[in-house]
LOSE-804066 format. One line per 10 residues: number of its first residue (from 1); their letters; for each residue z, y, x of N, C-alpha, C. Coordinates in steps of 0.1 Angstrom, whole numbers, plus 2048, in hexadecimal, padded with zeros to 3 digits. Example, Ala and Ser with C-alpha at 12.3 -4.5 7.8 and 13.67 -1.06 7.14 Angstrom:
<kelos>
1	as	84E 7C7 884 84E 7D3 87B 84E 7DF 884 | 847 7EA 880 847 7F5 889 84F 800 881
</kelos>
This chain:
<kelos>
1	xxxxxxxxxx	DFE F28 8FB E0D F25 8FD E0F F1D 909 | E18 F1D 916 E18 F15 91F E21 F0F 919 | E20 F02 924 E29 EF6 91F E36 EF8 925 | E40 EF7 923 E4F EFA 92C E53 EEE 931 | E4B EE7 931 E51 ED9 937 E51 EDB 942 | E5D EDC 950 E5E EDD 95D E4F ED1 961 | E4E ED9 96E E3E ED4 975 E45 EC3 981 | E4E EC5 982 E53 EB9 985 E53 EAA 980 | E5B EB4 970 E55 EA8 965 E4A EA2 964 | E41 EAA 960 E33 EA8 960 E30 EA1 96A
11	xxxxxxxxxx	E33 EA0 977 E2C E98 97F E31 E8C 980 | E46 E88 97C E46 E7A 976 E41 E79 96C | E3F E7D 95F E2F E77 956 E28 E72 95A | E22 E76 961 E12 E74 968 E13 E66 970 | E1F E64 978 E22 E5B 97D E28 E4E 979 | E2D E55 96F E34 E48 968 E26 E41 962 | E20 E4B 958 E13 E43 954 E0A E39 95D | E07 E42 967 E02 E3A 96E E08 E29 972 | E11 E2C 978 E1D E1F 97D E1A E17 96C | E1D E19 967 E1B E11 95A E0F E0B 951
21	xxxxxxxxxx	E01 E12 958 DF6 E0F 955 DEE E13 963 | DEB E11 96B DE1 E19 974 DD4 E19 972 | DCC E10 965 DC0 E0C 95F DBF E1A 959 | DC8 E1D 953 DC7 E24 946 DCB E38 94B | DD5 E3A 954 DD7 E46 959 DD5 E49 965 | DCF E54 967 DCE E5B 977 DDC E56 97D | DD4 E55 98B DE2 E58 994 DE6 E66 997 | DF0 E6D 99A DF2 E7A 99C DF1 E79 9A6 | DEF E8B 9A5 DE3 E8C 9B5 DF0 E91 9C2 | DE8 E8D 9CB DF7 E91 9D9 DF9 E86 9DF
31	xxxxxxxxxx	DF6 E78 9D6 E00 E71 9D9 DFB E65 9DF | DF6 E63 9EB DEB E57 9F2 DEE E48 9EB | DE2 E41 9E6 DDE E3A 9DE DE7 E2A 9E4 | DE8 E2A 9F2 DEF E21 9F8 DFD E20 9F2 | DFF E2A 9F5 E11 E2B 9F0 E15 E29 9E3 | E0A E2C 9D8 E0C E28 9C9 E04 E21 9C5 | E00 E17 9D0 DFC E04 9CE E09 E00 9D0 | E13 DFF 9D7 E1F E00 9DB E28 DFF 9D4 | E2C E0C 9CC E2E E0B 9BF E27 DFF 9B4 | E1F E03 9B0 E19 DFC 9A4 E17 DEE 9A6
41	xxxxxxxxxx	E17 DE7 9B2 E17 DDE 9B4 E27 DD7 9B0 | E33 DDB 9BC E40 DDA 9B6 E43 DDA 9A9 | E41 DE4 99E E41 DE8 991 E41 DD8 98C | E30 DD8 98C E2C DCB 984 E36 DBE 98B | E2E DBC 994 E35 DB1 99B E43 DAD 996 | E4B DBA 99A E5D DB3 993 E5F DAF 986 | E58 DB5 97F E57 DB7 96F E53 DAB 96A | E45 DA4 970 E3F D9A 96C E46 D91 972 | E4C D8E 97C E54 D85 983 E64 D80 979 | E6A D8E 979 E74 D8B 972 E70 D85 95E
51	xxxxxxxxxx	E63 D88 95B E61 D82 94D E5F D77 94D | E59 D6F 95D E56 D62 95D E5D D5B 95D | E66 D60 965 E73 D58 966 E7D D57 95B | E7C D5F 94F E85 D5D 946 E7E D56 93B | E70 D5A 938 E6C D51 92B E5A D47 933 | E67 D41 939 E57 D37 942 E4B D2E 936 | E56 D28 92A E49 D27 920 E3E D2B 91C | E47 D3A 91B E3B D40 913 E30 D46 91D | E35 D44 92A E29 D4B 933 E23 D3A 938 | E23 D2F 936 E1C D23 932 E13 D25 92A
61	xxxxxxxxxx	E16 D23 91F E10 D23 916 E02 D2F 911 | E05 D39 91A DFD D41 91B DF2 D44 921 | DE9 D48 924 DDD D47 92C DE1 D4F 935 | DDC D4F 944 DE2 D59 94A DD9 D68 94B | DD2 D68 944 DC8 D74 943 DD4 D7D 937 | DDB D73 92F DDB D7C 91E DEF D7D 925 | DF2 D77 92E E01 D75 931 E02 D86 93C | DF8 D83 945 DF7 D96 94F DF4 DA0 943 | DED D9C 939 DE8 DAA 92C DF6 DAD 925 | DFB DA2 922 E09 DA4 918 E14 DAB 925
71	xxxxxxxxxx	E10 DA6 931 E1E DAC 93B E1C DBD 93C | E0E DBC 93F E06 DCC 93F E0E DD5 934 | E09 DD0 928 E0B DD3 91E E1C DD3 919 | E23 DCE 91D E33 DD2 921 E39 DDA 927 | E31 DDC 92F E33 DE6 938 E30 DF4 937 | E22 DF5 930 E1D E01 92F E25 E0A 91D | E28 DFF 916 E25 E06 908 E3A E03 901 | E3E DF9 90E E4A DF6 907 E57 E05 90A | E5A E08 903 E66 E14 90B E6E E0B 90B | E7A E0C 915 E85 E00 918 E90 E09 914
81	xxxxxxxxxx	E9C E07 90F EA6 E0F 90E EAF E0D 915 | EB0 E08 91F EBB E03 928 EB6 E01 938 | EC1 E0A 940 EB7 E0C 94E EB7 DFE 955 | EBF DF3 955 EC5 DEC 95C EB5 DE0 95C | EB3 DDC 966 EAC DD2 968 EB2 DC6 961 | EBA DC0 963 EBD DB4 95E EBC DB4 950 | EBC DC0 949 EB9 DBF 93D EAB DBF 937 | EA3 DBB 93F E90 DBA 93F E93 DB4 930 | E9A DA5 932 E95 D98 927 E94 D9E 91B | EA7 DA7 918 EA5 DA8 90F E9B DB6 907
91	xxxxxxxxxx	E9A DBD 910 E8C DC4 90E E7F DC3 908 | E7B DB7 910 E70 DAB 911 E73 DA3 901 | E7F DA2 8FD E80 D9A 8F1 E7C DA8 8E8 | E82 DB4 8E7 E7A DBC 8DE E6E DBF 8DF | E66 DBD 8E7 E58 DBE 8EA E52 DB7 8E2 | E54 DA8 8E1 E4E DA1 8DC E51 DA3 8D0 | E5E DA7 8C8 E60 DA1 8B7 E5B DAE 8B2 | E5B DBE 8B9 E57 DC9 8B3 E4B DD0 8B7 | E45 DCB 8C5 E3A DD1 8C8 E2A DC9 8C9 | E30 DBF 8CF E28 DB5 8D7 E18 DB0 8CA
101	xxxxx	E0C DB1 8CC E03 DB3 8C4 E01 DA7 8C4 | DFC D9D 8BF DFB D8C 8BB DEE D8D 8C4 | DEB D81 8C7 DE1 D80 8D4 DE0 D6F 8D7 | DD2 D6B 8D0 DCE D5B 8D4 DD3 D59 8E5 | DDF D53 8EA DE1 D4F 8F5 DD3 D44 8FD
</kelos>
């Protein structure tokens, strides 16, 4: 049975995965490795930036090994329902009370 999912789609899959984990999924092919460091760097960078700045305790209190896992891990596994950037926190607040796995800081 072929899949009907347009081939476009498929290649934002592939992409989005990647951008959201690069450990964990191929990069799609075509696409020079420079330019989606670029990406994936931006990605994290804003993401982690804007969570520091809203709950600076908890990224205190945290080790910074287990604080980049938990950001990682926001990023890769959380679906966000709302496109708007400023709405990270409250995103970030569902992350933590429904997804977020308990983890010796």
């Amino acid at each position: 049975m072929n899949d009907p999912t347009p081939v476009f789609q498929v290649s934002q899959h592939t992409l989005v995965a990647h951008l959201r984990n690069p450990n964990k999924n191929r990069a799609p092919e075509g696409i020079e490795d420079r330019r989606l460091n670029i990406y994936r760097e931006l990605i994290y960078n804003n993401i982690e930036n804007f969570i520091a700045s809203g709950f600076p305790v908890l990224k205190d209190v945290m080790s910074e090994a287990n604080w980049h896992a938990m950001v990682r891990d926001f990023i890769e596994c959380h679906e966000s329902h709302s496109p708007y950037f400023l709405e990270i926190s409250q995103e970030f607040l569902k992350y933590l009370a429904f997804s977020y796995p308990s983890r010796p800081a």
